[in-house]
C-alpha positions in Angstrom: 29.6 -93.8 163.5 29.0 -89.9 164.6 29.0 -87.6 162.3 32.2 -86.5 160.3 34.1 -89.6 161.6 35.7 -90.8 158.0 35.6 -94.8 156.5 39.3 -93.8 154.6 41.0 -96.3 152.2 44.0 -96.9 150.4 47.4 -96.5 151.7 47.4 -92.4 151.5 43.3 -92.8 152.5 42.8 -91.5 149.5 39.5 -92.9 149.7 36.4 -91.1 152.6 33.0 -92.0 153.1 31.7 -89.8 155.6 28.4 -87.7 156.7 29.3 -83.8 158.2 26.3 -83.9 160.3 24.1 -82.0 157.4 25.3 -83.9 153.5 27.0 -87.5 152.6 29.8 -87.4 151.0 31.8 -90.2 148.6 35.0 -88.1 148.2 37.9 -89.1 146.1 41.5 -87.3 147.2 43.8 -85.6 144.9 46.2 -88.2 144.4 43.2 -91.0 144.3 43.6 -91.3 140.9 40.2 -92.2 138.7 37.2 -93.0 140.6 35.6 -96.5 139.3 31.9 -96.9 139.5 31.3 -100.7 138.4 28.6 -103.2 138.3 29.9 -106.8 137.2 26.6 -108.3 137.6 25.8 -109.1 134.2 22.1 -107.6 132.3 21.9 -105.6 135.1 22.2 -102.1 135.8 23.2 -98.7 137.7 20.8 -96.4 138.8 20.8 -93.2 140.4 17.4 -92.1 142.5 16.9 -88.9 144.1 13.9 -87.2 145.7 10.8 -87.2 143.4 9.4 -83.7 144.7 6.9 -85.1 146.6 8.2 -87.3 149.2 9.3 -90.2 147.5 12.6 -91.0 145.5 12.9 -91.7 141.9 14.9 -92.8 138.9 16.6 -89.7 137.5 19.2 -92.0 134.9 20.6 -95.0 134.6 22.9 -97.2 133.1 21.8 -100.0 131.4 23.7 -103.0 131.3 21.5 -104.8 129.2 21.1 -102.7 126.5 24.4 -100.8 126.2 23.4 -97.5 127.0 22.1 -94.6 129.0 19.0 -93.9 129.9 17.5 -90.5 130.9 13.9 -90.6 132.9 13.6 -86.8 134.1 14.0 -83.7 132.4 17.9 -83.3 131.8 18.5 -79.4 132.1 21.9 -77.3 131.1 22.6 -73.6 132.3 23.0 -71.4 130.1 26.2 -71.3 127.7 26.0 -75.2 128.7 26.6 -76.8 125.4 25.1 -80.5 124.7 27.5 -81.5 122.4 28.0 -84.6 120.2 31.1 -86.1 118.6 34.2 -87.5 120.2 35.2 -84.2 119.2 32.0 -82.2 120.3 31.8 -81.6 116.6 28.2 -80.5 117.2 26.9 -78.3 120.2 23.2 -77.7 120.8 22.7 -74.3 124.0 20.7 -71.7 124.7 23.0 -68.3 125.3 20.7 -66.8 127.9 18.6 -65.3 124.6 18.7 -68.0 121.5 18.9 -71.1 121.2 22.3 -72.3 119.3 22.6 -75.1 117.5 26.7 -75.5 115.8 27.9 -77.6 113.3 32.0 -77.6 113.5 32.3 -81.1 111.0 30.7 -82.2 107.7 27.4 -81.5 106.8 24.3 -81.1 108.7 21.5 -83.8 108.0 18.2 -83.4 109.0 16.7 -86.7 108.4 13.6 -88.1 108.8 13.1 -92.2 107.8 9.7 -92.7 109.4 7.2 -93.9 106.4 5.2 -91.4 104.4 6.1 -88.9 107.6 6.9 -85.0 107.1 9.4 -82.8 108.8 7.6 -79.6 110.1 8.7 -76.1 110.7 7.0 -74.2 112.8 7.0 -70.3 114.3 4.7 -67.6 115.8 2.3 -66.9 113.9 2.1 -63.1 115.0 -0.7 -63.2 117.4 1.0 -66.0 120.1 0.1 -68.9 118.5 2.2 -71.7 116.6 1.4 -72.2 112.6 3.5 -74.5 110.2 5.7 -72.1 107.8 7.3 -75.2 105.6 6.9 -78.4 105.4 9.1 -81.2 103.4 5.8 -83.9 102.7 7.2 -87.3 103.1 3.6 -88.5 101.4 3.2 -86.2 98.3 7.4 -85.9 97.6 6.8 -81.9 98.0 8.1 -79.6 99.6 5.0 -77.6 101.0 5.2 -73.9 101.6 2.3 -72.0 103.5 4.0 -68.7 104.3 5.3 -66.1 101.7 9.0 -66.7 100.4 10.4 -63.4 100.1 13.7 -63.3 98.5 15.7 -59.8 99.1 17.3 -57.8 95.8 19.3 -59.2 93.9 18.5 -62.9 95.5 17.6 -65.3 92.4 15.0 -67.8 92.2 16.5 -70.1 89.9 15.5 -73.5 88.0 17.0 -76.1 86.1 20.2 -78.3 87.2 22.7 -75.3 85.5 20.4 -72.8 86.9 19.1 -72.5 83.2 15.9 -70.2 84.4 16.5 -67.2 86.6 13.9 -64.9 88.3 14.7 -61.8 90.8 14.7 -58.5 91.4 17.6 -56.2 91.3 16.7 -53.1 93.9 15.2 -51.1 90.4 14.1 -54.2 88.3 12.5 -57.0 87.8 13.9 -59.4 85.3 13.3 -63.2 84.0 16.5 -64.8 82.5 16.5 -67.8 80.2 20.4 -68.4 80.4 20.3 -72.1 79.0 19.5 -74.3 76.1 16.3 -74.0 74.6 13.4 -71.6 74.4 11.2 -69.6 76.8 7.7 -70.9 77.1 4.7 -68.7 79.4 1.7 -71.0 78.8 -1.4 -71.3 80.3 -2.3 -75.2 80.0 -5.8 -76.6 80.6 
């Protein structure tokens, strides 16, 4: 066919095929209803190639019948304001604003969970001269959780111990104070 000549189906031809001479085009008209792309070949798959930036084509994702699920090979990129989100409901959202990078809860609680074997969960920053040093680190190994940086906790924020938050330190903007506000006694020892 020449360019821009039109394969149409469906009673109101709905339904084009065509090439314009520059771009191919699968177009789907406004009263074409959904558009069904279906493999019924069974363990098999659906996967979308492009140009691999150097000449060739590639795998950029596919669906994969045998294991229920899709699979991502390149980079997957979102504009900014894009949100990745999560949920039937995009409960969650994970973006980057043009500045920060967002990440939003809107159901439950947050769980950041880590089940690989005596493994740690890192958190990392700038350490002030461009490089990248660990700040905190929940040990999966020693059942600590490992601090590395200062904890600086502002006025009136209270370091506090005990399941009914029996042992209280802070500092109040003027004072400094230690508060035994449970059961029991107050003990500074030095043990050997």
């Amino acid at each position: 066919y020449n360019d821009n000549i039109r394969a149409r189906f469906g009673t109101g031809e709905d339904f084009q095929i065509y090439h314009d001479g520059t771009d191919s085009y699968i177009n789907n008209g406004n009263d074409g209803g959904h558009m069904y792309i279906q493999n019924d070949s069974v363990d098999k798959d659906i996967i979308f190639k492009s140009d691999d930036g150097s000449g060739g084509t590639a795998t950029y994702f596919y669906l994969d019948g045998s294991g229920s699920l899709t699979r991502v090979t390149k980079n997957f990129r979102t504009d900014d304001n894009i949100k990745f989100q999560l949920g039937s409901g995009g409960d969650a959202s994970l973006y980057h604003n043009g500045t920060n990078t967002v990440f939003v809860n809107e159901t439950g609680h947050l769980i950041f969970e880590n089940r690989s074997d005596d493994k740690d969960i890192y958190f990392k920053s700038d350490n002030g001269s461009g490089g990248v040093i660990d700040y905190f680190v929940i040990n999966g190994g020693t059942l600590e959780n490992v601090f590395y940086k200062n904890v600086a906790l502002r006025d009136s924020v209270k370091a506090t111990f005990g399941n009914s938050n029996d042992l209280q330190i802070y500092h109040d903007g003027s004072n400094s104070y230690i508060d035994d506000t449970g059961t029991g006694d107050l003990y500074i020892r030095a043990v050997s």
